[in-house]
PASEBA-1860 file (N, C-alpha, C; in nm, 3 decimals):
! residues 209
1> XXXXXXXX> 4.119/0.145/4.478/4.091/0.014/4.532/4.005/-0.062/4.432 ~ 4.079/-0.139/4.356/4.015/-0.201/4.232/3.964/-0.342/4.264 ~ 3.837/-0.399/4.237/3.810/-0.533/4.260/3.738/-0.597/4.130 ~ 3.770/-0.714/4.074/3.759/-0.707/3.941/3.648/-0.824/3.973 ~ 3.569/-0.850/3.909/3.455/-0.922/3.938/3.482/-1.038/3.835 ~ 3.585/-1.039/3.744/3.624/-1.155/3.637/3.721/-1.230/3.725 ~ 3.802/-1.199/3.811/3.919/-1.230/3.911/3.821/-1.375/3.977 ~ 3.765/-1.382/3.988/3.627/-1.502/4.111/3.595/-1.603/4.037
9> XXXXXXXX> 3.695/-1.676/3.997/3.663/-1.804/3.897/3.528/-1.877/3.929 ~ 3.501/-1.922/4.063/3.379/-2.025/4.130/3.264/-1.961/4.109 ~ 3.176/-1.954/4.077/3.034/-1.896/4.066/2.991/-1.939/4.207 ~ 2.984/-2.048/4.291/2.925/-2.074/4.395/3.046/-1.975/4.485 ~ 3.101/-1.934/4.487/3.182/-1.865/4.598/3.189/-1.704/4.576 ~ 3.122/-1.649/4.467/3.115/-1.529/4.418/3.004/-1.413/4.468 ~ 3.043/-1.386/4.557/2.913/-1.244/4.612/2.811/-1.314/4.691 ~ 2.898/-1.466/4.838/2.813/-1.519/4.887/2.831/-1.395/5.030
17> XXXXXXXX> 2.708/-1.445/5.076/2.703/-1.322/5.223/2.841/-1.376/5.302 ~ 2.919/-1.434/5.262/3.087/-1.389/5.358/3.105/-1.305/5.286 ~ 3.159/-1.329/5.146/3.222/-1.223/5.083/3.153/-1.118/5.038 ~ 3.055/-1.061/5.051/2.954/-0.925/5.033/3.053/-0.855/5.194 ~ 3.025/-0.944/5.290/3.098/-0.850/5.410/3.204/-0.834/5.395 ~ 3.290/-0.940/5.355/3.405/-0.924/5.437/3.435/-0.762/5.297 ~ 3.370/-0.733/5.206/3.422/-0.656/5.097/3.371/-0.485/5.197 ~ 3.261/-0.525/5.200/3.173/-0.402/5.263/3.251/-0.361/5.378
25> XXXXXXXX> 3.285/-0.449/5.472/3.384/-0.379/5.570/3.521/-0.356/5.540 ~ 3.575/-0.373/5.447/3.696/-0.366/5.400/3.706/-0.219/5.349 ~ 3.592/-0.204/5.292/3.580/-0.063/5.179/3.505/0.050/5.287 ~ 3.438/0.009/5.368/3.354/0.093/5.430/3.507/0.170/5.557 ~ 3.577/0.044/5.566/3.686/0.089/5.659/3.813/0.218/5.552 ~ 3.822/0.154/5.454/3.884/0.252/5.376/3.850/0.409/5.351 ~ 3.711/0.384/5.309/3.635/0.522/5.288/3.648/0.598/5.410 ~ 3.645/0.529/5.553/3.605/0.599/5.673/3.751/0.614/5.679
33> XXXXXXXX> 3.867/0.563/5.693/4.025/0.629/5.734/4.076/0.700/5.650 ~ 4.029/0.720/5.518/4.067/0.825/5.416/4.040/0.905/5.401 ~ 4.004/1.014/5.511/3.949/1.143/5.507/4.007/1.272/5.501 ~ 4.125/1.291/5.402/4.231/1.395/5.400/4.206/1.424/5.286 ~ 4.146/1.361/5.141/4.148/1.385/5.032/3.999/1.484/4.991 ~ 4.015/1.647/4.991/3.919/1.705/4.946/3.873/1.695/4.852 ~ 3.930/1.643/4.693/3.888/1.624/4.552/3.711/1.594/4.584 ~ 3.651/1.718/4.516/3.484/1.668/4.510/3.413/1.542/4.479
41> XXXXXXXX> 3.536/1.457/4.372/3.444/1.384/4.377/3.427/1.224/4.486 ~ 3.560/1.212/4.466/3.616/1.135/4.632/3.501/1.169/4.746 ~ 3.499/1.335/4.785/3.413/1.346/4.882/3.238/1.336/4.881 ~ 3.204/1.333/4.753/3.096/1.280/4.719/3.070/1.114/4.750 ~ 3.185/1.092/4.740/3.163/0.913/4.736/3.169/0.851/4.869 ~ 3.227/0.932/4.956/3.268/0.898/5.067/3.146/0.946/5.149 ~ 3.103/1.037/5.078/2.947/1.098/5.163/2.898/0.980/5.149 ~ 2.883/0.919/5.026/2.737/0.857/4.979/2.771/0.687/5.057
49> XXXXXXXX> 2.914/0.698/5.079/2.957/0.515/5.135/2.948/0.513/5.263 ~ 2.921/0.628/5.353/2.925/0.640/5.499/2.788/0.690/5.514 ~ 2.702/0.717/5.452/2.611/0.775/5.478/2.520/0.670/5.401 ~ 2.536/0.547/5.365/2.486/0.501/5.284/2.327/0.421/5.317 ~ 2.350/0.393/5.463/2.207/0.318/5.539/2.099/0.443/5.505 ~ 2.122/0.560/5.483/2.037/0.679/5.468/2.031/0.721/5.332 ~ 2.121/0.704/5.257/2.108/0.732/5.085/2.092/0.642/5.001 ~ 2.110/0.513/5.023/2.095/0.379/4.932/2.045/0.319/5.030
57> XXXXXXXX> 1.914/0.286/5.130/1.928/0.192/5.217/1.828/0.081/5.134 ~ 1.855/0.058/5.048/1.776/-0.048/5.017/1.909/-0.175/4.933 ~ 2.023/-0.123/4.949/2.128/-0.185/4.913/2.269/-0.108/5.014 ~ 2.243/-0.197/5.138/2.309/-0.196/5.243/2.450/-0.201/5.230 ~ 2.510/-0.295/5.152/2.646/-0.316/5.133/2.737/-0.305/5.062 ~ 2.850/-0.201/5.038/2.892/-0.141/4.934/3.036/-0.284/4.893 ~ 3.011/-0.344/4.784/3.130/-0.461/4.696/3.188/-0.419/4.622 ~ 3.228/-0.308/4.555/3.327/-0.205/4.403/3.326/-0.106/4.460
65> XXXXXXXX> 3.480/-0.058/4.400/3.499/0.064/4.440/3.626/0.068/4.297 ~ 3.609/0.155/4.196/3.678/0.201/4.090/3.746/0.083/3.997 ~ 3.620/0.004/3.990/3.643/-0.100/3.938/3.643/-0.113/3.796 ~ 3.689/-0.232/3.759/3.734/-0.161/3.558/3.648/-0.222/3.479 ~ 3.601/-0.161/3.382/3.524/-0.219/3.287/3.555/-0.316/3.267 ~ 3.694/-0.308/3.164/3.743/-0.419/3.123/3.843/-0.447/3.198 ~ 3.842/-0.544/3.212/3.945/-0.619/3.343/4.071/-0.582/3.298 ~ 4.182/-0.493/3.337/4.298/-0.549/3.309/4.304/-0.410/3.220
73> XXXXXXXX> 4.246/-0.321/3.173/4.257/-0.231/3.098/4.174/-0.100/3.165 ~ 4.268/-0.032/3.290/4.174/0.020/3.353/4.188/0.214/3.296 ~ 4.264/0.188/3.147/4.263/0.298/3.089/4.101/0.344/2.989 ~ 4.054/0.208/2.981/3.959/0.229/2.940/3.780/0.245/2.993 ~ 3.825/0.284/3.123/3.715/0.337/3.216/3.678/0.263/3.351 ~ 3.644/0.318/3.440/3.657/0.254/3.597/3.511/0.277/3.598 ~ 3.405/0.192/3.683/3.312/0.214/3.781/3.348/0.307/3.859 ~ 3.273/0.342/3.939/3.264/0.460/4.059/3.262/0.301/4.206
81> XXXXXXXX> 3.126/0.274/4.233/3.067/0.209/4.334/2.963/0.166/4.293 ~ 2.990/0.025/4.316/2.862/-0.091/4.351/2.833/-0.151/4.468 ~ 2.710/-0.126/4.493/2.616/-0.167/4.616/2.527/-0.287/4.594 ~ 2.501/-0.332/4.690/2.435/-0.460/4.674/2.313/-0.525/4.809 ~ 2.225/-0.576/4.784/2.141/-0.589/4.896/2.160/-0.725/4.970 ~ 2.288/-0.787/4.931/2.298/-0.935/4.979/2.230/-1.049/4.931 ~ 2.170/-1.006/4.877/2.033/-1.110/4.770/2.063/-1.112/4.659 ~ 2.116/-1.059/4.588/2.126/-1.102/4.448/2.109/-0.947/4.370
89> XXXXXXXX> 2.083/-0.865/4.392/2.061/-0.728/4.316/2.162/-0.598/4.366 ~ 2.169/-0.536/4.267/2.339/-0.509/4.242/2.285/-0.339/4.208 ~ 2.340/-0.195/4.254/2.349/-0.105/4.263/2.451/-0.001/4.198 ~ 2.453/-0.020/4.080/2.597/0.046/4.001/2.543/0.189/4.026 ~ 2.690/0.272/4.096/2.631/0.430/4.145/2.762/0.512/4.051 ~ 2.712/0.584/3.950/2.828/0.675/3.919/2.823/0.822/3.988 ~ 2.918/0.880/4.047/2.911/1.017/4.110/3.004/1.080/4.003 ~ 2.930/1.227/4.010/3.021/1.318/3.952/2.954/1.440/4.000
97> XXXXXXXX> 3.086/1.542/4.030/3.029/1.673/4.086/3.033/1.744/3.958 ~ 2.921/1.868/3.928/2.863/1.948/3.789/2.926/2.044/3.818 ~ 2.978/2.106/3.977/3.044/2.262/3.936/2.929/2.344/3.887 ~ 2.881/2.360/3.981/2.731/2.491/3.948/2.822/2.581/3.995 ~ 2.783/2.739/3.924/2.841/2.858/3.945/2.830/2.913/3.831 ~ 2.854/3.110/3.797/2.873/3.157/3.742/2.785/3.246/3.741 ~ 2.803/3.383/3.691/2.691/3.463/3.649/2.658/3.489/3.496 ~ 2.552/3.572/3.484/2.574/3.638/3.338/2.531/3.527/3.229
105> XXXXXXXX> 2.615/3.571/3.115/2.623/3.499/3.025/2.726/3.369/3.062 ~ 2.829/3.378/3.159/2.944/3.281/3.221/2.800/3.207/3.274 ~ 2.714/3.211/3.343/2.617/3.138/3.416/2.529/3.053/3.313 ~ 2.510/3.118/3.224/2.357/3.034/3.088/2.498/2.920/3.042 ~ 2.623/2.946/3.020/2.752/2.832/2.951/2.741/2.752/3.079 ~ 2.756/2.780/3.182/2.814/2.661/3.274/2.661/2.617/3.290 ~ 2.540/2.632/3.282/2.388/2.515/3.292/2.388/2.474/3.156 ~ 2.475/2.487/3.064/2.481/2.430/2.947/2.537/2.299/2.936
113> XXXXXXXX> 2.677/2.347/3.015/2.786/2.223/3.070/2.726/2.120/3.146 ~ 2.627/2.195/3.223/2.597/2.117/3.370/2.522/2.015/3.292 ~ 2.400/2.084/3.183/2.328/1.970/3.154/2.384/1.871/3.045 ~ 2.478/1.875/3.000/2.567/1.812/2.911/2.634/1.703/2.963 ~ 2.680/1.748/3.069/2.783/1.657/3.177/2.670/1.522/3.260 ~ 2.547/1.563/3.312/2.461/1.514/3.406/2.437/1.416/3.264 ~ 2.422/1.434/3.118/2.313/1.388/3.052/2.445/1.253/3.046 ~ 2.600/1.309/3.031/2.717/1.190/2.958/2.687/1.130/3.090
121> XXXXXXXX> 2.702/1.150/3.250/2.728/1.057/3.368/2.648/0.963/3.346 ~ 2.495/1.026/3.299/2.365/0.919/3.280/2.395/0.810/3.233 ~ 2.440/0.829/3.124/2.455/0.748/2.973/2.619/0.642/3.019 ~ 2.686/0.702/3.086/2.804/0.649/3.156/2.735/0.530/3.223 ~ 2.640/0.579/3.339/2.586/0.482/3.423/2.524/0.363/3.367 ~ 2.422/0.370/3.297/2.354/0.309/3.249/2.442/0.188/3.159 ~ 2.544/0.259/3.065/2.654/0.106/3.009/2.753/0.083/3.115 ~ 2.751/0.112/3.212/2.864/0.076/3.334/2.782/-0.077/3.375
129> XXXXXXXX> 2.641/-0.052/3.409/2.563/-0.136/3.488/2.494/-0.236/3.404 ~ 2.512/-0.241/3.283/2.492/-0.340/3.170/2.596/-0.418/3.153 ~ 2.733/-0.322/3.169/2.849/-0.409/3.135/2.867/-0.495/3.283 ~ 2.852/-0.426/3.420/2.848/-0.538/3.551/2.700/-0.625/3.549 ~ 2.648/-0.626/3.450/2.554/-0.711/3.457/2.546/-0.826/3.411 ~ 2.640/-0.788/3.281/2.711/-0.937/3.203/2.822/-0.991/3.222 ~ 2.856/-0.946/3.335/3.009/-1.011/3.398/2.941/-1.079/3.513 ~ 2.841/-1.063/3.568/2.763/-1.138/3.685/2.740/-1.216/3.653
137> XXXXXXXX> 2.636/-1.241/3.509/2.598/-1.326/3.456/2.659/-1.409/3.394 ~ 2.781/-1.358/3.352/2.846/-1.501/3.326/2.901/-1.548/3.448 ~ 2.932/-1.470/3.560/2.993/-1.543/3.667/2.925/-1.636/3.724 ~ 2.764/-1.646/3.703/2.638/-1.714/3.785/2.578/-1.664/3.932 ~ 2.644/-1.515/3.960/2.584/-1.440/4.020/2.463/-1.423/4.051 ~ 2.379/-1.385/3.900/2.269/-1.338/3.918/2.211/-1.437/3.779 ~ 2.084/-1.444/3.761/2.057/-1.480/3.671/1.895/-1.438/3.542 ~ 1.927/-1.296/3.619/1.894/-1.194/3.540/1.897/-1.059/3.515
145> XXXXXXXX> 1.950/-1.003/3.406/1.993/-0.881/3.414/1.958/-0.801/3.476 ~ 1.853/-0.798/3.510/1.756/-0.671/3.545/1.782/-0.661/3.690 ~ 1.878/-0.758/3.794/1.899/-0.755/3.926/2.002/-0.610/3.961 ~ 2.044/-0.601/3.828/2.174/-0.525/3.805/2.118/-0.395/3.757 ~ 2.101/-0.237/3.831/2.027/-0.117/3.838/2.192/0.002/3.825 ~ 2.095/0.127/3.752/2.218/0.241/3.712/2.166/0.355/3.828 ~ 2.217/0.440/3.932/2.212/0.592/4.007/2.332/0.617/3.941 ~ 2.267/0.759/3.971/2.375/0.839/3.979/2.362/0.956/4.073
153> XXXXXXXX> 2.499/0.984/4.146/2.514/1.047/4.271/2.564/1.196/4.215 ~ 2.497/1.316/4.219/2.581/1.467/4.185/2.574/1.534/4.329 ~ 2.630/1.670/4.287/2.634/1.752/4.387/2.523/1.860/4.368 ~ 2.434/1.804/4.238/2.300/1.861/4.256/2.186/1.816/4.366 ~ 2.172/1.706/4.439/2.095/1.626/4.438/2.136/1.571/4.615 ~ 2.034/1.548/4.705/2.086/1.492/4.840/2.113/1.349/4.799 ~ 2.019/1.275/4.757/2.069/1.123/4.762/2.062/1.120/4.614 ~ 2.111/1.000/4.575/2.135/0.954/4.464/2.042/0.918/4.384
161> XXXXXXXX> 1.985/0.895/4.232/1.848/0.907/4.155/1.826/0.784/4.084 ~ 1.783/0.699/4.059/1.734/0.600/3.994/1.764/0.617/3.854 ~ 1.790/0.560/3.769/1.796/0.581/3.619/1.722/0.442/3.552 ~ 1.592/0.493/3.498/1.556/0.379/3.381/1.653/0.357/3.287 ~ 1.688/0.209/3.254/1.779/0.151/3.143/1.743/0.217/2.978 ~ 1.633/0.264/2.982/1.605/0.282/2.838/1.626/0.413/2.831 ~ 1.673/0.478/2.918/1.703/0.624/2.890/1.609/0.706/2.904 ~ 1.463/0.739/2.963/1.378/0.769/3.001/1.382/0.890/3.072
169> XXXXXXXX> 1.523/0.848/3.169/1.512/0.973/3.287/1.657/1.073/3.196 ~ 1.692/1.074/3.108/1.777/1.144/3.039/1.778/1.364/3.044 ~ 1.797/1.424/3.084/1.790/1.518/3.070/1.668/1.622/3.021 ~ 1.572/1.619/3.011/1.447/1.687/2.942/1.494/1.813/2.863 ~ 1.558/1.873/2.904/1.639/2.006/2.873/1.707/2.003/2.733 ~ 1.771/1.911/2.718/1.838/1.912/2.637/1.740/1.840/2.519 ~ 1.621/1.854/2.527/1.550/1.804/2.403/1.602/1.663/2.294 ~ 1.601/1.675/2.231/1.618/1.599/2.078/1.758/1.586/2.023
177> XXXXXXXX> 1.883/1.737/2.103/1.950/1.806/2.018/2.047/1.647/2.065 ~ 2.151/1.656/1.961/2.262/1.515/1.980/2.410/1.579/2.021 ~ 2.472/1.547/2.073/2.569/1.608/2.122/2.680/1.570/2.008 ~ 2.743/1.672/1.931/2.823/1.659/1.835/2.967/1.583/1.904 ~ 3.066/1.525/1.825/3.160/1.450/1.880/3.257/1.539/1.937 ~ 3.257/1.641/1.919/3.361/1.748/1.963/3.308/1.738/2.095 ~ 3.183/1.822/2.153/3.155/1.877/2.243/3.132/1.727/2.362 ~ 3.072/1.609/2.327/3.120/1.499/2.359/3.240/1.473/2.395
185> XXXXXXXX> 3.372/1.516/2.323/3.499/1.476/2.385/3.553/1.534/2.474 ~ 3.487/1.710/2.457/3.537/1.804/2.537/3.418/1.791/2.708 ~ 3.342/1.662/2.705/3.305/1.637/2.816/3.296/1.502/2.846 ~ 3.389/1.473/2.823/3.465/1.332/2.888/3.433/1.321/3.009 ~ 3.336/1.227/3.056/3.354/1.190/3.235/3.448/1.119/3.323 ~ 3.581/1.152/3.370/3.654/1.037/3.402/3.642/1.046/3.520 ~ 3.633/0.899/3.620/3.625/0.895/3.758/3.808/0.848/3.832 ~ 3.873/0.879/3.806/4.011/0.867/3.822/4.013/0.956/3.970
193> XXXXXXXX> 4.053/0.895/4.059/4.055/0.965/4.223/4.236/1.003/4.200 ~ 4.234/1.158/4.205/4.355/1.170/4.201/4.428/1.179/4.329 ~ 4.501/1.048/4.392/4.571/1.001/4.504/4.680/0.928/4.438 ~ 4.797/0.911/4.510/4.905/0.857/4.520/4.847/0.672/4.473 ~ 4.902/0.613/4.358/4.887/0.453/4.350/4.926/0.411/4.545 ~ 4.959/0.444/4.556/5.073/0.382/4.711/4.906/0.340/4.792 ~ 4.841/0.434/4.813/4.702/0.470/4.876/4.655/0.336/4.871 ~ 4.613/0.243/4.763/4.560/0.152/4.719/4.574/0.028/4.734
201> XXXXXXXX> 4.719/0.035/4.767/4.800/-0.123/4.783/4.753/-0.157/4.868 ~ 4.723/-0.106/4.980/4.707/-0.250/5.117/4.524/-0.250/5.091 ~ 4.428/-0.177/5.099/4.306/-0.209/5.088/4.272/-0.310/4.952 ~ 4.381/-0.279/4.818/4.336/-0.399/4.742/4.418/-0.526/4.743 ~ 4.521/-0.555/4.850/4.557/-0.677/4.884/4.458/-0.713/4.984 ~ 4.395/-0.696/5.052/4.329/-0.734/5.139/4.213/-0.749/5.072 ~ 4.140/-0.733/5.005/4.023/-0.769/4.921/4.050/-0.896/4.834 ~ 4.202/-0.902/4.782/4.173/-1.030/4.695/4.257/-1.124/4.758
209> X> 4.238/-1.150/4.886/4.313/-1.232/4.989/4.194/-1.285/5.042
END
């Protein structure tokens, strides 16, 4: 269910409290009748969009849902979910489940992964919510970046975590070391909900109607 935030030509008609609802109940109704799809990370999201007055309640109303960076090129990376408090400040949430498990020496590789993976979602989040920050801003949304904030939602964690923009809250674990481009590619974060396209059609005609 893609909603493109470049699609809203009017700046005065863009993320006014009609359309914050009519989006929030649109998506909140989707998340709640789509409950057949076990994929972790779907069910992470669906935790965090129904459960959301208790895990985000300081941004009540969920407006994105696998929305594209770049408009029109949604091979080149989707949002997860954006939340919003009706006022003007904007909640970019990336989820990804880490897959904890293992013993042994299989156990020290997969908290290797885990912290590898948690450190790319970070770093995901953080230019996800820079890049919806300058699409607001040119829309006349908001009219300062900083309204526009990075979480991220795991299956480590009950609610979702705050992330400073400057990279602050980055992994501690992983020290200094830089993640070589290999091991970087071989941990690609993609948020791709694997469901049928069919799934999508009527909740994203009804959003841009």
């Amino acid at each position: 269910m893609k909603l493109r935030v470049t699609e809203f030509q009017a700046p005065s008609e863009i993320m006014n409290q009609q359309e914050v609802k009519r989006r929030d109940r649109i998506l909140r109704a989707y998340f709640e009748g789509f409950d057949w799809n076990h994929n972790g990370e779907y069910a992470l999201k669906r935790t965090l969009v129904i459960n959301s007055d208790r895990l985000l309640p300081d941004y009540p109303y969920i407006v994105e849902n696998e929305w594209e960076v770049e408009p029109g090129q949604g091979h080149k990376g989707q949002g997860d979910l954006v939340f919003t408090d009706g006022a003007g400040r904007f909640a970019v949430v990336e989820v990804k489940c880490l897959n904890r498990g293992g013993n042994g020496d299989q156990k020290k590789s997969q908290r290797d992964r885990i912290r590898v993976g948690r450190r790319c979602v970070e770093e995901q989040a953080r230019r996800y919510a820079k890049i919806y920050a300058a699409a607001m801003l040119k829309a006349g949304v908001i009219d300062d970046s900083n309204a526009v904030v990075a979480f991220v939602f795991t299956d480590e964690q009950e609610y979702p975590y705050f992330l400073l923009m400057d990279g602050e809250l980055v992994d501690r674990e992983l020290g200094d070391r830089e993640l070589g481009d290999r091991e970087a590619e071989s941990l690609q974060i993609t948020n791709f909900l694997e469901q049928s396209p069919s799934v999508h059609l009527e909740p994203v005609a009804a959003l841009n109607h």
